[in-house]
mmCIF file as gemmi writes it, N, C-alpha and C atoms, coordinates in Angstrom:
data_model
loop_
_atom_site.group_PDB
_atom_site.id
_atom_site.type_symbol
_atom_site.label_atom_id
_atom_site.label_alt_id
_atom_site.label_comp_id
_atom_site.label_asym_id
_atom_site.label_entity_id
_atom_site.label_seq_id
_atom_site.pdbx_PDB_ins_code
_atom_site.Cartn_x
_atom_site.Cartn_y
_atom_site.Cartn_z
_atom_site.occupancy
_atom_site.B_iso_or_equiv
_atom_site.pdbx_formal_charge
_atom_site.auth_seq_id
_atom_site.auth_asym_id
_atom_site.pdbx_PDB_model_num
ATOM 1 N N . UNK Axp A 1 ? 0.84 -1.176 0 1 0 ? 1 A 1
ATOM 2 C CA . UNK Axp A 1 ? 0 0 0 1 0 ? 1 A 1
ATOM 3 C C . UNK Axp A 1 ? 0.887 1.242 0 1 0 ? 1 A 1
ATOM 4 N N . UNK Axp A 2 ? 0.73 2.07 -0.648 1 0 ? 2 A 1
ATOM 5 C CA . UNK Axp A 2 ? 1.285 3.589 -1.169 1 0 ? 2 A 1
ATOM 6 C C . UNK Axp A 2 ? 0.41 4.519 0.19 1 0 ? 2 A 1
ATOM 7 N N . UNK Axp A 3 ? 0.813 5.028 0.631 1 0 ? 3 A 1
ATOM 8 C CA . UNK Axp A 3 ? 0.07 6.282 1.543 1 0 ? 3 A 1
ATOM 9 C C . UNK Axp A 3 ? 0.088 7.905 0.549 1 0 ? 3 A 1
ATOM 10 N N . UNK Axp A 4 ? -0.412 8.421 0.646 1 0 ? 4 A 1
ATOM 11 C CA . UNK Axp A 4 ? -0.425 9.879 0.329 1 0 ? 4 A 1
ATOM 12 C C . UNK Axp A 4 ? -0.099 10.56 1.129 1 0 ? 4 A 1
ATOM 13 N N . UNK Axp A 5 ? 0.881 12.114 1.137 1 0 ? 5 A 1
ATOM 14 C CA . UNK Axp A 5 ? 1.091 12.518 1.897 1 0 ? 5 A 1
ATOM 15 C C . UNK Axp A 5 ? 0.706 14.035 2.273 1 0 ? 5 A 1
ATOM 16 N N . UNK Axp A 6 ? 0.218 14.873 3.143 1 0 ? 6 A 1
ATOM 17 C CA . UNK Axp A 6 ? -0.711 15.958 3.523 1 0 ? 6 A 1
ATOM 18 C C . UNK Axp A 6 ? 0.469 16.65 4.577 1 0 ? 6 A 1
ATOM 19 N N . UNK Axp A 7 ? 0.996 17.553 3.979 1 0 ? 7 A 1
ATOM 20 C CA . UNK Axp A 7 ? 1.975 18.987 4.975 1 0 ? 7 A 1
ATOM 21 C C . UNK Axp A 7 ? 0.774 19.73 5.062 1 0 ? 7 A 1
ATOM 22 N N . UNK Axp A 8 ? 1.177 20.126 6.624 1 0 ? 8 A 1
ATOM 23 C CA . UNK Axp A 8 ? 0.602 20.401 7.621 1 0 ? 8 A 1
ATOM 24 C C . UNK Axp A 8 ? 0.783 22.116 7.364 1 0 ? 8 A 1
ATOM 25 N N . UNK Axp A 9 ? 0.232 23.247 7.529 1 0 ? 9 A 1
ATOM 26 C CA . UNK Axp A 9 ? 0.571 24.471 7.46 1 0 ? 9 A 1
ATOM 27 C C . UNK Axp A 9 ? 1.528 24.756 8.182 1 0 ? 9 A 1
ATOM 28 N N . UNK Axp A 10 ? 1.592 24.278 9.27 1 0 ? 10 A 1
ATOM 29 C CA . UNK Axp A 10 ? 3.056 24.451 9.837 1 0 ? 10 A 1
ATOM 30 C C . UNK Axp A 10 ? 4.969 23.937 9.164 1 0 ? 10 A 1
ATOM 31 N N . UNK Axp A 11 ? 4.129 22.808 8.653 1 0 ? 11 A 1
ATOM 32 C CA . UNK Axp A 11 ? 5.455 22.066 7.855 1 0 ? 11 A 1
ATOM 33 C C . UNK Axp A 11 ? 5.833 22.83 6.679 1 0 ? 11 A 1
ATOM 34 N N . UNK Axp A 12 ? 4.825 23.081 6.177 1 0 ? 12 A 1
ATOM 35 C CA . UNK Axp A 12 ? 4.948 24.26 5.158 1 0 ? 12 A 1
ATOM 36 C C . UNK Axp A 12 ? 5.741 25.605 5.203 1 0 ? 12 A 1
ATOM 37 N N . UNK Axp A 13 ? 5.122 26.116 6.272 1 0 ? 13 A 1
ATOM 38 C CA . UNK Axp A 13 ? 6.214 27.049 6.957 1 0 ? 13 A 1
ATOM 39 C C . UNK Axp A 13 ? 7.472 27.339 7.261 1 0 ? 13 A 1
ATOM 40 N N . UNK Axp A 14 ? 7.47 25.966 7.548 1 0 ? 14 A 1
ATOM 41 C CA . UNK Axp A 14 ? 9.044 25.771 8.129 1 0 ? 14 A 1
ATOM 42 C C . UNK Axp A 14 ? 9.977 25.266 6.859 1 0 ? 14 A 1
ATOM 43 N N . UNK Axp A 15 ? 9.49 24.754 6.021 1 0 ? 15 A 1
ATOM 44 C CA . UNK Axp A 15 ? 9.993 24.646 4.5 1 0 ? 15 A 1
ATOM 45 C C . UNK Axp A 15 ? 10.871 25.921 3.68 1 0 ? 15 A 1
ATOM 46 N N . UNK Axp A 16 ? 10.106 27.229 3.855 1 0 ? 16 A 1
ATOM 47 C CA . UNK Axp A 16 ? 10.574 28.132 3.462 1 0 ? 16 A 1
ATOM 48 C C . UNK Axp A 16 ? 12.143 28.424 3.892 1 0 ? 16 A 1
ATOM 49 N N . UNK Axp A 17 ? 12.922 28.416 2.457 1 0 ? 17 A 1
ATOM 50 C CA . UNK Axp A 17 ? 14.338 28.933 3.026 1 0 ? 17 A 1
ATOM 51 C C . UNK Axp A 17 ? 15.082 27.733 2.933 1 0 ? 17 A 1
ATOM 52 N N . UNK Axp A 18 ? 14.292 26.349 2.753 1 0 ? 18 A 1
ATOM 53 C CA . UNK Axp A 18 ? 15.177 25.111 2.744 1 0 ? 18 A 1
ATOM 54 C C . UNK Axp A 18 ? 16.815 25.265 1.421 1 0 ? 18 A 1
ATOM 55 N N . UNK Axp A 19 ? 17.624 25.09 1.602 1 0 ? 19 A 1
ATOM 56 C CA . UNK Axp A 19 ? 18.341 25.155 0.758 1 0 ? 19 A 1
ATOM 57 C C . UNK Axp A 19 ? 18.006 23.849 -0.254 1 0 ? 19 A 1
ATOM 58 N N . UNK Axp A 20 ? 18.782 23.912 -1.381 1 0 ? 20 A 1
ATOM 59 C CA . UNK Axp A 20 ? 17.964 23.059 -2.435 1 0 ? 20 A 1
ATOM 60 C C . UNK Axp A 20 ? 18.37 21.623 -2.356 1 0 ? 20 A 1
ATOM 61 N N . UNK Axp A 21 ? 19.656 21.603 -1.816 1 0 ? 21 A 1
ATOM 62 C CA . UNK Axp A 21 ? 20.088 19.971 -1.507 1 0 ? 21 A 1
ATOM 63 C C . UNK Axp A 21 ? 19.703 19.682 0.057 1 0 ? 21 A 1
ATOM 64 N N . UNK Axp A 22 ? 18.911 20.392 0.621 1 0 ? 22 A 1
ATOM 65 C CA . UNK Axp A 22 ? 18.241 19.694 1.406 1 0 ? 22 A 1
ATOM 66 C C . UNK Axp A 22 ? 16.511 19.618 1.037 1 0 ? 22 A 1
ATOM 67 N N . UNK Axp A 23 ? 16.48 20.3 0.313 1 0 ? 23 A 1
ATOM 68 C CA . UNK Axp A 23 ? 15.044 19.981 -0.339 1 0 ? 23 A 1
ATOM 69 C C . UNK Axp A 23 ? 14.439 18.966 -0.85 1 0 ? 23 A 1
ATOM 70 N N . UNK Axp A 24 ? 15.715 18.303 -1.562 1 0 ? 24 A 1
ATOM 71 C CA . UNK Axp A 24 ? 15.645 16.863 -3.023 1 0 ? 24 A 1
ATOM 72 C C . UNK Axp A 24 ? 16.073 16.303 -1.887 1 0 ? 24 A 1
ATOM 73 N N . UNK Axp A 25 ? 16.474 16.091 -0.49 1 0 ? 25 A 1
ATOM 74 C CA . UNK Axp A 25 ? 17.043 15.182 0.257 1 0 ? 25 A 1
ATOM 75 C C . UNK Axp A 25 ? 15.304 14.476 0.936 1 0 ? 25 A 1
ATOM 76 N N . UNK Axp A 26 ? 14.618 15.548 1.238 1 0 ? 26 A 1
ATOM 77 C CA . UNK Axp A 26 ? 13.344 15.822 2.223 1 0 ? 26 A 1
ATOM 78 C C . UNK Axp A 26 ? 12.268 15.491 0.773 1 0 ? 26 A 1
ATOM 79 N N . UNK Axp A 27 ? 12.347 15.662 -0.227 1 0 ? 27 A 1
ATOM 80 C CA . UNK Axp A 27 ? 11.264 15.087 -1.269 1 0 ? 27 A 1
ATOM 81 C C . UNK Axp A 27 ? 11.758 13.604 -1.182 1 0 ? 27 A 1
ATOM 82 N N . UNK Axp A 28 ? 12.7 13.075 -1.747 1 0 ? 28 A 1
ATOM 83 C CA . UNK Axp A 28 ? 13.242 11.488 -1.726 1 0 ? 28 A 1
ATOM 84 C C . UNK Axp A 28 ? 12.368 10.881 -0.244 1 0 ? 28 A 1
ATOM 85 N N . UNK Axp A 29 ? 13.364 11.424 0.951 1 0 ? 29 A 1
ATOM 86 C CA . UNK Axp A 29 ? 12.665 10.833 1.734 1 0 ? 29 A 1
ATOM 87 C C . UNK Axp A 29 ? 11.13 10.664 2.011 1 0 ? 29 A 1
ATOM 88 N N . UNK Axp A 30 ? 10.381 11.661 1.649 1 0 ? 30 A 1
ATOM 89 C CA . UNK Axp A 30 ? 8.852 11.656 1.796 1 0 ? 30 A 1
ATOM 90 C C . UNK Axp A 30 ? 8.579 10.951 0.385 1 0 ? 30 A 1
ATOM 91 N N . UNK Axp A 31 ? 9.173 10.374 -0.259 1 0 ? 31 A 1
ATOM 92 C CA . UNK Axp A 31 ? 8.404 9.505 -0.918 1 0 ? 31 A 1
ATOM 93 C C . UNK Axp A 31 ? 8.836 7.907 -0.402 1 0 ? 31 A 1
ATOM 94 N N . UNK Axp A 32 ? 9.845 7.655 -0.282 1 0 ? 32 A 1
ATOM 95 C CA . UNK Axp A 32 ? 10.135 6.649 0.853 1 0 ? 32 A 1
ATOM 96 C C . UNK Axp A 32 ? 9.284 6.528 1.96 1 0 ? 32 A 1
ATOM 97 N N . UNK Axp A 33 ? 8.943 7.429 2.414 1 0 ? 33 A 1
ATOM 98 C CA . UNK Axp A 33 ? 8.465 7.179 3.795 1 0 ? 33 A 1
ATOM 99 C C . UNK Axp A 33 ? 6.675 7.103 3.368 1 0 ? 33 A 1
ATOM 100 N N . UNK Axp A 34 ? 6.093 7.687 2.57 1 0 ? 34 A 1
ATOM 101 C CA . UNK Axp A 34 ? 4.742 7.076 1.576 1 0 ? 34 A 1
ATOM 102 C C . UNK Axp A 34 ? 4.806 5.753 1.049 1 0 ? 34 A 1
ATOM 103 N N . UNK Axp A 35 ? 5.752 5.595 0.752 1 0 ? 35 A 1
ATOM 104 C CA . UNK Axp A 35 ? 5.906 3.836 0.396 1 0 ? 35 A 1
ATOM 105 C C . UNK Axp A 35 ? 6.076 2.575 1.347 1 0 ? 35 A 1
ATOM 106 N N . UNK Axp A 36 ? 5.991 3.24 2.638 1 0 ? 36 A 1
ATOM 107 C CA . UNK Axp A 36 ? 6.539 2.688 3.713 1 0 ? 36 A 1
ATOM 108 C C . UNK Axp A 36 ? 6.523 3.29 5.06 1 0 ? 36 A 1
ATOM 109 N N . UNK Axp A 37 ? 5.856 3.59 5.973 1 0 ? 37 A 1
ATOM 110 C CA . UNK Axp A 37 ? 6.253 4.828 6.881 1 0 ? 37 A 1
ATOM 111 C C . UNK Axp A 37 ? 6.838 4.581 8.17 1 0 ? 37 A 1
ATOM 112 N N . UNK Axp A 38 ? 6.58 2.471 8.058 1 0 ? 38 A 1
ATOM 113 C CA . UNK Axp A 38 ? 6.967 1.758 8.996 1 0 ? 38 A 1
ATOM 114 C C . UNK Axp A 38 ? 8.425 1.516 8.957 1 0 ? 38 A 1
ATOM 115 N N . UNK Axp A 39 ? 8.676 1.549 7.976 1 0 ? 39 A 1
ATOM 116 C CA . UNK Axp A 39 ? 9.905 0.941 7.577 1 0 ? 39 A 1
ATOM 117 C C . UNK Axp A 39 ? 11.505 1.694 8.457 1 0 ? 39 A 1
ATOM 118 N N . UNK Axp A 40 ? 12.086 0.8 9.181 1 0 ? 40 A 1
ATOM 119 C CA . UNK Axp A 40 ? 13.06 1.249 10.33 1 0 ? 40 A 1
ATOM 120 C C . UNK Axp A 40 ? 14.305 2.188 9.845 1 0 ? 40 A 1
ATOM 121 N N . UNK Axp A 41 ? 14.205 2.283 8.502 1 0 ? 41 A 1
ATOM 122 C CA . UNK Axp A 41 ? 15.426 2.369 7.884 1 0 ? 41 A 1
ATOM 123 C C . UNK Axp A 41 ? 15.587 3.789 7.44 1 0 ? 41 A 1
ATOM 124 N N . UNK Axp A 42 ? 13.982 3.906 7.687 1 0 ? 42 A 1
ATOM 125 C CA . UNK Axp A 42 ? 14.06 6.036 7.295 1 0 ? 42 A 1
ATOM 126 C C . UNK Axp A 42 ? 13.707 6.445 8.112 1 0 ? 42 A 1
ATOM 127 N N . UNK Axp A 43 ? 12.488 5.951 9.184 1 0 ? 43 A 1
ATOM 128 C CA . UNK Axp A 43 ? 11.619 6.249 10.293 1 0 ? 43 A 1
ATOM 129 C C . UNK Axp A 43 ? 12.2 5.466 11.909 1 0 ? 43 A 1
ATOM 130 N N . UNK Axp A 44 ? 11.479 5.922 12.601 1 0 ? 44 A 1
ATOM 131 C CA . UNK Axp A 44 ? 12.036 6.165 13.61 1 0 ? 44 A 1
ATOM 132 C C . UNK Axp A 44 ? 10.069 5.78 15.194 1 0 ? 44 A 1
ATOM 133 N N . UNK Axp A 45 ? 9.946 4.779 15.873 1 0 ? 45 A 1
ATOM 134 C CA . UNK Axp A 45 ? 8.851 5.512 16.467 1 0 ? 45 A 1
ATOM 135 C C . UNK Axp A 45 ? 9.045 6.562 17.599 1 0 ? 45 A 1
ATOM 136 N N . UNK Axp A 46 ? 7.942 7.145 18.024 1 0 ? 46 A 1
ATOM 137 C CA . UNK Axp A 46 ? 8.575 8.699 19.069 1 0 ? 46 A 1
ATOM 138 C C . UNK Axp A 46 ? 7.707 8.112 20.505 1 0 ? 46 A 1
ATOM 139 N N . UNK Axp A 47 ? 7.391 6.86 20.633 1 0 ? 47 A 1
ATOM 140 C CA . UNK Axp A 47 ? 6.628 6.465 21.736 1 0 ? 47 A 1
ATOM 141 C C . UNK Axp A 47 ? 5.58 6.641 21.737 1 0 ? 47 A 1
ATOM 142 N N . UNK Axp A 48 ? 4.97 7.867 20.99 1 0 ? 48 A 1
ATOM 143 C CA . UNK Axp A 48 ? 3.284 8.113 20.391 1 0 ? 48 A 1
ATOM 144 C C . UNK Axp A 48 ? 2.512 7.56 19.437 1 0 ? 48 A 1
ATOM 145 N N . UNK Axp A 49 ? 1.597 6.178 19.65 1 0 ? 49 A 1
ATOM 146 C CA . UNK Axp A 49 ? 1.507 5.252 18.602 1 0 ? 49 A 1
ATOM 147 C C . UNK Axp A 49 ? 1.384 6.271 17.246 1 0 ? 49 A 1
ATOM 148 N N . UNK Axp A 50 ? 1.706 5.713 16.121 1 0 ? 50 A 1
ATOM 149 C CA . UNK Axp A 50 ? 1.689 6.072 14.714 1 0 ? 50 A 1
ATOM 150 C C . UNK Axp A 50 ? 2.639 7.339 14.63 1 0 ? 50 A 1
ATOM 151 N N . UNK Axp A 51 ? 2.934 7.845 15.503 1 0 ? 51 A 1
ATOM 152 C CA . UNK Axp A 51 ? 3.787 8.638 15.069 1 0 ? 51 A 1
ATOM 153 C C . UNK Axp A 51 ? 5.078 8.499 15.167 1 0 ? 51 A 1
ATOM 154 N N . UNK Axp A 52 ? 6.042 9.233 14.129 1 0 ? 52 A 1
ATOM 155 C CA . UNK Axp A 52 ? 7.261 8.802 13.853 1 0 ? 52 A 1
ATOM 156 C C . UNK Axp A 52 ? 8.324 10 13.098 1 0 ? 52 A 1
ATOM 157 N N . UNK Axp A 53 ? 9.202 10.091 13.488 1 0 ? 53 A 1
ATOM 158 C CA . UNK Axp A 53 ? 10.376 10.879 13.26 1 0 ? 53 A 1
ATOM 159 C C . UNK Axp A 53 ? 11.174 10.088 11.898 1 0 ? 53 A 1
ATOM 160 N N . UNK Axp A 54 ? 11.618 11.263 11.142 1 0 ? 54 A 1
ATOM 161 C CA . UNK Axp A 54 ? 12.898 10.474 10.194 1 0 ? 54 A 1
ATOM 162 C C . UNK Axp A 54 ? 14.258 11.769 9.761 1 0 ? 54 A 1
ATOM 163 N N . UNK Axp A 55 ? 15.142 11.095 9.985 1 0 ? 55 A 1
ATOM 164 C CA . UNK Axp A 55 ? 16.058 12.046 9.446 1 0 ? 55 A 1
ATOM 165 C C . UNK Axp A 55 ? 16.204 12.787 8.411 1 0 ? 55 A 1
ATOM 166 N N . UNK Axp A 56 ? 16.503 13.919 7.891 1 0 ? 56 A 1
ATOM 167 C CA . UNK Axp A 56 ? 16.752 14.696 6.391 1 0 ? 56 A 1
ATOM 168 C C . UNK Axp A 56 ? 17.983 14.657 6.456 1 0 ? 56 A 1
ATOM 169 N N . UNK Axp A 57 ? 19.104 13.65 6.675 1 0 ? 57 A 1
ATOM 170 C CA . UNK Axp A 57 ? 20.272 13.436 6.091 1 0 ? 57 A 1
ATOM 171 C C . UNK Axp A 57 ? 20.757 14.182 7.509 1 0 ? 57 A 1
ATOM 172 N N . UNK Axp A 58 ? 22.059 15.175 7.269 1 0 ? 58 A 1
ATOM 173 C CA . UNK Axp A 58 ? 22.063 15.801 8.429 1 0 ? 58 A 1
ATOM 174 C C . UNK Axp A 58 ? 21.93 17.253 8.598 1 0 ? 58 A 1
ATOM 175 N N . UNK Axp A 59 ? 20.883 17.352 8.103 1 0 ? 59 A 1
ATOM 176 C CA . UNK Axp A 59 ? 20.4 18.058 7.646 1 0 ? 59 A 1
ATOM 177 C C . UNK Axp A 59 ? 18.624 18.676 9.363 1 0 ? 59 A 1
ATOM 178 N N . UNK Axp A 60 ? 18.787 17.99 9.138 1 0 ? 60 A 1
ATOM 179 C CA . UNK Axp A 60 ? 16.971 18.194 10.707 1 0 ? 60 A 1
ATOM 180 C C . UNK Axp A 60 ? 16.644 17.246 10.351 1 0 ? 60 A 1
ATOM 181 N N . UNK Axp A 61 ? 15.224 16.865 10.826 1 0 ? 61 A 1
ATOM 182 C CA . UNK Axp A 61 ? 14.228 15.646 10.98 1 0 ? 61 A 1
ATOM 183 C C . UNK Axp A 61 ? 13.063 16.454 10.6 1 0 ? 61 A 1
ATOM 184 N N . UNK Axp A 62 ? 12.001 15.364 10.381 1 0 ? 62 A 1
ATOM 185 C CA . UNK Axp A 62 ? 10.487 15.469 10.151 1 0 ? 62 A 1
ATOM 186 C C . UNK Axp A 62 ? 9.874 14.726 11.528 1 0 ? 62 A 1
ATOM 187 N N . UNK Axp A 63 ? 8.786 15.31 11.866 1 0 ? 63 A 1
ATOM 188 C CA . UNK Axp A 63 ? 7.636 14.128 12.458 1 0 ? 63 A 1
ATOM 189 C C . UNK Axp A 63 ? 6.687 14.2 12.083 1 0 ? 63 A 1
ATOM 190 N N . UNK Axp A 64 ? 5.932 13.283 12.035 1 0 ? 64 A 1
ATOM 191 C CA . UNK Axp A 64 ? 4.919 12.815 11.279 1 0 ? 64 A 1
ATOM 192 C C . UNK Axp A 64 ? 3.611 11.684 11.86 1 0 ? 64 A 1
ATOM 193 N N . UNK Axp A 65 ? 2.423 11.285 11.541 1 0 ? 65 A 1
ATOM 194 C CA . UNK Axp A 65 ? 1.707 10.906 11.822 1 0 ? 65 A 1
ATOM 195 C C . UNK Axp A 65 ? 1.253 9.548 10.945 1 0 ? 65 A 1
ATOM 196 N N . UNK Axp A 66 ? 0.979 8.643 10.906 1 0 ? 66 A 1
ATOM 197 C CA . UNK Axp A 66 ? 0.208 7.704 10.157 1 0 ? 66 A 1
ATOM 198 C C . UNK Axp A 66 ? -1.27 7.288 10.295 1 0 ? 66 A 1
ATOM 199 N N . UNK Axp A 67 ? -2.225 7.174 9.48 1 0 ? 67 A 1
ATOM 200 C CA . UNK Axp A 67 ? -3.198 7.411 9.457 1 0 ? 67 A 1
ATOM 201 C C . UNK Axp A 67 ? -3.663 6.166 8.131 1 0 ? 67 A 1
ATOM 202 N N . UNK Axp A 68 ? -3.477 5.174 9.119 1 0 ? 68 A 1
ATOM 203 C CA . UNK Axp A 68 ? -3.784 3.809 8.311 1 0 ? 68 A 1
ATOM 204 C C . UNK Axp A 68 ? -5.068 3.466 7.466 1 0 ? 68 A 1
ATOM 205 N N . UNK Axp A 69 ? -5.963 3.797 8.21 1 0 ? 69 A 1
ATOM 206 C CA . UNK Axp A 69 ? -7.782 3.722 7.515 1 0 ? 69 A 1
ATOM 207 C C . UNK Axp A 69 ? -7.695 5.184 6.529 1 0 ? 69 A 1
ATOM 208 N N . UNK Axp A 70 ? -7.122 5.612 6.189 1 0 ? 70 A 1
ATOM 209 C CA . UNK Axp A 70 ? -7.46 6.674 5.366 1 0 ? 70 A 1
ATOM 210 C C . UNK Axp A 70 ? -6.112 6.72 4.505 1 0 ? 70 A 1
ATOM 211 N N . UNK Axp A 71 ? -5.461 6.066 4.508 1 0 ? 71 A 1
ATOM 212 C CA . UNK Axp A 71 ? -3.774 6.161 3.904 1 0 ? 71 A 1
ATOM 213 C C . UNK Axp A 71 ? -2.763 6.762 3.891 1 0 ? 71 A 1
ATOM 214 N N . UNK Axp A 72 ? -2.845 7.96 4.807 1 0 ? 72 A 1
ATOM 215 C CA . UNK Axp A 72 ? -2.695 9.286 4.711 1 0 ? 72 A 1
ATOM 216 C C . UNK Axp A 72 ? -1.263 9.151 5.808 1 0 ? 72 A 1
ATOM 217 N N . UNK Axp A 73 ? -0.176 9.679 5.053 1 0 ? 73 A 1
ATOM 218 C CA . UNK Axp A 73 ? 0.916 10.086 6.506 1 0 ? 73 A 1
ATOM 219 C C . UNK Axp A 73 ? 0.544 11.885 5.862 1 0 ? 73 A 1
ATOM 220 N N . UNK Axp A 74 ? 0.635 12.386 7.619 1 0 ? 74 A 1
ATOM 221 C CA . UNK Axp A 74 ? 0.386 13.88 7.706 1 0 ? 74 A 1
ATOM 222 C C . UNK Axp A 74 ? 1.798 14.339 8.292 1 0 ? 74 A 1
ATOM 223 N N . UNK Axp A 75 ? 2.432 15.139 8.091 1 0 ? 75 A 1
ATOM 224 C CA . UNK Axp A 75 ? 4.161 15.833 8.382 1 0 ? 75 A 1
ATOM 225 C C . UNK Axp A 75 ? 3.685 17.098 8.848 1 0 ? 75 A 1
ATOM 226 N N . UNK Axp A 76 ? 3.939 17.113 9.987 1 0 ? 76 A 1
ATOM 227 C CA . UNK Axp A 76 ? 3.042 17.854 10.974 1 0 ? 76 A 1
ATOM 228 C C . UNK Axp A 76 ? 4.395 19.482 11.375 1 0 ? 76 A 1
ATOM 229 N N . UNK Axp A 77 ? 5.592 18.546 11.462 1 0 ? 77 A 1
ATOM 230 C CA . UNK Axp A 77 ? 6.756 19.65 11.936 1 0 ? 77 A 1
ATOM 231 C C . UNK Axp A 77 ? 8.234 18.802 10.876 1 0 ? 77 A 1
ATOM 232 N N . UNK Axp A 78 ? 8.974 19.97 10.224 1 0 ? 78 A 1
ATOM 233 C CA . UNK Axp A 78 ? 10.221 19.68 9.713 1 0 ? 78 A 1
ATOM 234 C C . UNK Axp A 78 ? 11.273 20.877 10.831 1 0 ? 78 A 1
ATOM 235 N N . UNK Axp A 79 ? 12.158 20.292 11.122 1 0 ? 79 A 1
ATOM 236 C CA . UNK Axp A 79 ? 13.291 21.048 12.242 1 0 ? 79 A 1
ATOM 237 C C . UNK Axp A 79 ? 14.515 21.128 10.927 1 0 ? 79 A 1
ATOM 238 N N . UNK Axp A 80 ? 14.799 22.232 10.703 1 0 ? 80 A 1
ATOM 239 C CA . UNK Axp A 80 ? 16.227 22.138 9.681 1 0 ? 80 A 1
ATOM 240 C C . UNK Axp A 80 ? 17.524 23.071 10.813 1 0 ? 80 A 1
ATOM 241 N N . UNK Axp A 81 ? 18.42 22.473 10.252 1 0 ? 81 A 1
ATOM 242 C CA . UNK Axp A 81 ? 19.518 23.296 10.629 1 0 ? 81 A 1
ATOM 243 C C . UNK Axp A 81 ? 20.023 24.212 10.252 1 0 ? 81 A 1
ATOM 244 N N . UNK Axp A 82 ? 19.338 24.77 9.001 1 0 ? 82 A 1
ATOM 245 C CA . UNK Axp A 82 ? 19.893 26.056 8.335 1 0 ? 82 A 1
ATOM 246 C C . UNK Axp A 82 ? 19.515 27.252 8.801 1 0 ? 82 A 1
């Protein structure tokens, strides 16, 4: 199953200003993590069922939500270091 993915107005926000090789780093991964959101190898759990953290290289992290009956991962906050 493929999930779709829904940024949050806040994630959006915090997007602005991304430099561009961390941009194509944070698109790759959000399509990885739609293909998979379980998967240990990009994601991360935060102790809050369905929700889950993943790295942007070293670059910040995302967290995020899964939303199984509807397919939907929602990316609620991106943290960058720039």
């Amino acid at each position: 199953m493929s999930y779709r993915m829904y940024l949050e107005s806040g994630a959006l926000r915090q997007m602005q200003g991304l430099p561009e090789q961390t941009f194509d780093m944070l698109v790759t991964l959000l399509a990885r993590i739609c293909d998979d959101p379980y998967d240990p190898v990009f994601s991360a759990p935060t102790g809050v069922p369905r929700r889950r953290v993943a790295d942007v290289g070293d670059f910040g992290f995302i967290a995020f939500a899964v939303h199984e009956a509807a397919g939907l991962v929602r990316i609620f906050d991106l943290v960058w270091t720039g």
